[in-house]
N, C-alpha and C positions, 0 to 999 in steps of 0.2 A: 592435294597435289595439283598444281597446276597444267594447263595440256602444253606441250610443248617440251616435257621434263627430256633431257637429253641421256643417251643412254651410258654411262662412263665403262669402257669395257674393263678398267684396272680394280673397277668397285670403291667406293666411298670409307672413310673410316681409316683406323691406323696400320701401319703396317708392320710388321715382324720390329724392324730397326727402329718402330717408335720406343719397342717396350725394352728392346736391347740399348736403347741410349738413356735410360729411364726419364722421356720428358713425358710429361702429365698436362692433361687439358687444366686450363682451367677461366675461361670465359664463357667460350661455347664448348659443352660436355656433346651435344648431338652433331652429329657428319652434316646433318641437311639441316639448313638456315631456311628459315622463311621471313621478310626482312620487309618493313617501308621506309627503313635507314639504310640511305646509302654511302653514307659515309660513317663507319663505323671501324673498333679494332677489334679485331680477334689475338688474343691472348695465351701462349703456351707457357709451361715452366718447364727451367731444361737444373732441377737442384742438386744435382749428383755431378755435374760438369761443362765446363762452359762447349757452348758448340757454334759452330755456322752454318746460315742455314741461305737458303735463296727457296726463289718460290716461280710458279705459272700460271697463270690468270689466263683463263680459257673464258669468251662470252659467247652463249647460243641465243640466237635470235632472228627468225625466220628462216629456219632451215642453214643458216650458214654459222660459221665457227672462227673466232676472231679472236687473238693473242692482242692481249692488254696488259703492255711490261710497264707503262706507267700508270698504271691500274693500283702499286700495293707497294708500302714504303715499311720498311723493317727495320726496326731497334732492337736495342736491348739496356735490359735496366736491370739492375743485380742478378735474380733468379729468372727473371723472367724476359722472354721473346714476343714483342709484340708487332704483329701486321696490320698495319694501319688503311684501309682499303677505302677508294673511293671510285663507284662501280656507276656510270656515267647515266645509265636509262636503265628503264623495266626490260629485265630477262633473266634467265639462268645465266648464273656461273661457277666455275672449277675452279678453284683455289687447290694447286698443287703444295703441298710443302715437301721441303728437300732440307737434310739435315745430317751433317758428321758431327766427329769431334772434332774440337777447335785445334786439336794437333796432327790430326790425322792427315797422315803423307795423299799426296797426289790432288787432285780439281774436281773429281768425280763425289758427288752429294746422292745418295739412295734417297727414294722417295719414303716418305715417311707415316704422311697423313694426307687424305686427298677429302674437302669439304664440296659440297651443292648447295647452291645458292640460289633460293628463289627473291628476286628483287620484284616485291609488287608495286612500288613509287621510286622516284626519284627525288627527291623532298629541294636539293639542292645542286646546285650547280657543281662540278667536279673541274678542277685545275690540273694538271701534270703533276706529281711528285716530281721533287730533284732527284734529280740522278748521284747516285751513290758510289763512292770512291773506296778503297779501300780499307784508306785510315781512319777513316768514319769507323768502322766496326772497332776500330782501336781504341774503348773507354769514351764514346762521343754517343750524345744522348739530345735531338733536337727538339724543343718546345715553340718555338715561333723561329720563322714561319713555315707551316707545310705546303702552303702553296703563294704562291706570286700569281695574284688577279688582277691581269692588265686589264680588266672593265674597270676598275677601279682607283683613288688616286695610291699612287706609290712616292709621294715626296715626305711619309716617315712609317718607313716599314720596318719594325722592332723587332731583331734577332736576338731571342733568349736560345743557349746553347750550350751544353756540356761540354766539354775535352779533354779529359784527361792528360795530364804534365804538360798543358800548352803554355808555352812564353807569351804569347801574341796571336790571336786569334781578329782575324778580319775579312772585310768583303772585300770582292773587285767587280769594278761594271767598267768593261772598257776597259780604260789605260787608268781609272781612278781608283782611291784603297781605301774604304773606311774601316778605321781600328774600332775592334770594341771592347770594353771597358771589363777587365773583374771584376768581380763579384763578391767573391769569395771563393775556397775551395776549388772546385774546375767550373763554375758556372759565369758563362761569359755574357754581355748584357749590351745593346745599343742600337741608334736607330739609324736608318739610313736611308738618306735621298735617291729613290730609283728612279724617281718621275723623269728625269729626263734622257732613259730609256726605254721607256713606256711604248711598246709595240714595234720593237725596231729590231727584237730577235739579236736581244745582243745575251750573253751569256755571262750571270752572276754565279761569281764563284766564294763558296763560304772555306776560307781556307787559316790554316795554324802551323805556326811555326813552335815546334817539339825539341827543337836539335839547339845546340853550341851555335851556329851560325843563324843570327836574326835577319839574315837577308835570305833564307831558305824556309820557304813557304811549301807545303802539301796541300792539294783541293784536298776538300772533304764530299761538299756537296757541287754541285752545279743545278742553279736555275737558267729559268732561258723566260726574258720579258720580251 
């Protein structure tokens, strides 16, 4: 145990509503992580019924206490829920999970399972996750890219990406749109010039058109170069 372990007053581990929605660990089985990957996924299974879930990333490190909401990016892929975590330097952290059923009335998510996190390196560099839309939770499943590294060039950044019943799946940077190509199935595929918005804080939108009308686009995701 490392000195400095923070005290959680809710306690670590699952909660009554984990066993009542029957999801099941199955990456990390232990509540306290001791870790020199910082960028890693913890992995649940929710097989009995689809659910949604949001989460809290708490970092302790030198006596103070720091919310890192772009800290942990969530999918899901048949059975499984996974949080993709990328925890910036050495310290503890809380990884809150929050979990209903996927039909259950009202906005209110009970906590579910709360994890501790000793990070003893920081091995790599950590970028923002995009920020998460709605209809992303709707059958959309991202493989490239998790993060946009303006230290680096961005004139062919390869968006491989799921979406279920999408017509048209494309970026936008600025007032420009690039489409990207089928695949097959829902897996959508292609590269795109961002270089030259490369530090300029302009805002890439990954977005799909689901509907009759091809001029009616939903974000999924949002990056920020």
């Amino acid at each position: 145990m490392s000195a400095g372990r923070p005290a959680i007053p809710e306690g670590i581990g699952q909660k009554t509503e984990f066993q009542e929605l029957g999801l099941e660990l199955k990456s990390h089985t232990s509540a306290e992580i001791s870790t020199e990957d910082n960028i890693f996924d913890i992995t649940i299974k929710s097989p009995k019924q689809p659910v949604k879930t949001t989460f809290k990333l708490m970092q302790y490190k030198n006596g103070e206490e720091n919310e890192l909401p772009e800290g942990v990016f969530i999918q899901m892929k048949d059975e499984d829920v996974v949080f993709h975590l990328a925890l910036p330097e050495p310290a503890w952290y809380k990884l809150n999970i929050f979990a209903t059923k996927l039909d259950a009335a009202g906005s209110k998510l009970p906590g579910v399972f709360t994890y501790l996190i000793d990070l003893k390196r920081a091995k790599k560099a950590v970028k923002p996750y995009p920020k998460q839309y709605a209809d992303f939770a709707k059958g959309c499943y991202l493989h490239k890219p998790r993060f946009l590294d303006t230290t680096k060039d961005l004139s062919k950044v390869h968006f491989k990406v799921e979406v279920k019943g999408a017509k048209q799946v494309a970026v936008k940077a600025g007032d420009e749109w690039f489409q990207l190509t089928k695949q097959g199935g829902d897996l959508w595929e292609g590269d795109v010039n961002l270089q030259p918005y490369r530090g300029k804080g302009v805002p890439v939108n990954l977005n799909a058109c689901r509907g009759s009308d091809e001029n009616s686009f939903a974000t999924l995701l949002q990056y920020t170069v």
